[in-house]
C-alpha positions as CSV (number, residue, x, y, z in Angstrom):
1,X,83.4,1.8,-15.0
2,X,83.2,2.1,-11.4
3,X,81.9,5.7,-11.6
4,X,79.0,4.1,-14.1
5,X,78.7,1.7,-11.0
6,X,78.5,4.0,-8.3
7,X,75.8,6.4,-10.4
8,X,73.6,3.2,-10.4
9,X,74.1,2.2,-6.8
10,X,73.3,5.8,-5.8
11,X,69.7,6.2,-8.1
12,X,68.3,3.1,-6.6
13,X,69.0,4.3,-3.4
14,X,68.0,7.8,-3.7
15,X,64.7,6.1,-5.3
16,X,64.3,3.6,-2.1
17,X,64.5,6.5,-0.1
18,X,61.8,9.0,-2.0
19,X,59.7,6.3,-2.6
20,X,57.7,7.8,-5.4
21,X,57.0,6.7,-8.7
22,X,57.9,7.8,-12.2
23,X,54.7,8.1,-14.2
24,X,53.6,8.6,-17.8
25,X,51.6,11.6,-17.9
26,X,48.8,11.7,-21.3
27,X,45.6,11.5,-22.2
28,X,44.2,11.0,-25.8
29,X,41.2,12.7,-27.2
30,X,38.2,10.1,-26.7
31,X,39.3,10.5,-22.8
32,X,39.0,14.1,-22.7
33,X,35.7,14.2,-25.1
34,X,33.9,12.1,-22.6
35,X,35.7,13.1,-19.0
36,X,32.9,12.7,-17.3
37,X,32.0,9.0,-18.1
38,X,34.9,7.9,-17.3
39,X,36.3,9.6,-14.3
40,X,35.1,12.3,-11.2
41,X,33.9,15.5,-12.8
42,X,36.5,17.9,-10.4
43,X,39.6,15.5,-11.4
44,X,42.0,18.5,-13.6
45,X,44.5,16.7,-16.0
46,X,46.7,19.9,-17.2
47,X,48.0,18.9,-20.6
48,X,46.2,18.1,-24.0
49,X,44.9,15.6,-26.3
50,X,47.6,13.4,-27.6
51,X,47.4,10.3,-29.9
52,X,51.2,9.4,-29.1
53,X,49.2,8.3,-25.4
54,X,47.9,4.9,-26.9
55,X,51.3,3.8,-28.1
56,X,53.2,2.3,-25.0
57,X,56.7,2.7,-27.1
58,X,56.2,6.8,-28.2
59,X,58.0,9.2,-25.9
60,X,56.0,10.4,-23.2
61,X,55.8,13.3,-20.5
62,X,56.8,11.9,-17.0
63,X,55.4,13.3,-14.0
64,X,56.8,12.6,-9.9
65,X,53.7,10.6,-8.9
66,X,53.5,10.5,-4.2
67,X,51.2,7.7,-5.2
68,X,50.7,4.9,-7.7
69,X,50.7,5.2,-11.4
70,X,47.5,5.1,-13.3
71,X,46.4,4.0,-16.4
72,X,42.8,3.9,-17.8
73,X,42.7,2.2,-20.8
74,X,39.2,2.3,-23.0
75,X,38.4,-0.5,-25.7
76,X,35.2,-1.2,-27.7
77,X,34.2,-3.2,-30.9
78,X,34.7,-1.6,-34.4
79,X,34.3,-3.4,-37.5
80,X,34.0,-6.8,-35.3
81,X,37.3,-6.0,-34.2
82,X,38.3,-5.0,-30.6
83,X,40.0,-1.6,-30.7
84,X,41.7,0.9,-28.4
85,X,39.4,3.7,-28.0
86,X,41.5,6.2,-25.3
87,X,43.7,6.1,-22.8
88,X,44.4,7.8,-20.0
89,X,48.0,8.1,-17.6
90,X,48.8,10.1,-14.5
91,X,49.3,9.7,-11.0
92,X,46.3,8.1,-9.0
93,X,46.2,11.1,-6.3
94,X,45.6,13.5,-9.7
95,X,42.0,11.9,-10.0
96,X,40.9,10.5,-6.8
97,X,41.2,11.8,-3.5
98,X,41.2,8.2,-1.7
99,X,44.7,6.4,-2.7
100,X,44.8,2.7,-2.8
101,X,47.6,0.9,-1.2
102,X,48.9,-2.2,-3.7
103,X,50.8,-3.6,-0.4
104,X,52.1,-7.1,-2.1
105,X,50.7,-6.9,-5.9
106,X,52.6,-4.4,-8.5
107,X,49.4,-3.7,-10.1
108,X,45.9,-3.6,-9.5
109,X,43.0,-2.9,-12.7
110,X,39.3,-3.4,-12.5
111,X,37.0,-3.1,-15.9
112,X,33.8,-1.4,-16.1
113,X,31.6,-1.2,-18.7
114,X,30.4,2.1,-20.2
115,X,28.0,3.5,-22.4
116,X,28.3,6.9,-24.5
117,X,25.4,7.2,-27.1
118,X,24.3,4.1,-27.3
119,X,27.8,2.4,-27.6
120,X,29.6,-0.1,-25.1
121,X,33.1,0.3,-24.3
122,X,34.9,-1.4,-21.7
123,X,37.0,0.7,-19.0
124,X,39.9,-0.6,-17.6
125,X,41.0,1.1,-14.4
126,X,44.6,0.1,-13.4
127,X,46.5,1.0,-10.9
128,X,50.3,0.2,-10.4
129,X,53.7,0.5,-8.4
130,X,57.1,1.6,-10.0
131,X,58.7,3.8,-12.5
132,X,56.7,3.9,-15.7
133,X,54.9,0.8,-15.0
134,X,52.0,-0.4,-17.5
């Protein structure tokens, strides 16, 4: 027990001290398909198309993130039916060379709206603090 204790006690202080964050690192298909809609033409993602990225509870790559976490998450209507289209999760600094700063809030997420042939979906830009945060 008090080795279990002590293991703790040092992570959280190794992790106060490197101050980085542990991100999911995916990207699903309708993402990658349409890149450029959705995010800066030179941003470089280096892995593939995975459908395990819209499911929050699937087992994910993690990647050591100097700034915060990102998460774009694209939804549309279907059927009359609002559906999850793509998402999209890395660090921030992987995709934009300007880094925001999320001083008092955890998380920060704006939505814009985006058509691809003729269809609306709505992107949702977040951006967050903290291992593996959503």
């Amino acid at each position: 027990m008090p080795i279990y204790f002590f293991g703790c006690v040092f992570f959280y202080w190794v992790k106060g001290i490197r101050g980085d964050n542990l991100c999911y690192r995916c990207a699903s298909e309708h993402i990658i398909s349409n890149w450029g809609t959705y995010l800066p033409i030179l941003a470089v993602m280096d892995s593939s198309a995975t459908k395990r990225c819209t499911n929050e509870s699937a087992h994910l790559d993690t990647v050591v993130c100097k700034s915060p976490c990102f998460i774009l998450n694209v939804t549309g209507i279907y059927e009359e039916k609002l559906v999850t289209y793509g998402v999209l999760r890395g660090c921030q600094s992987t995709f934009w060379s300007k880094v925001s700063k999320l001083d008092d809030t955890k998380r920060n997420c704006t939505t814009k709206m985006k058509v691809i042939r003729k269809r609306e979906f709505h992107a949702e830009y977040c951006f967050c603090n903290g291992d593996h945060c959503q």
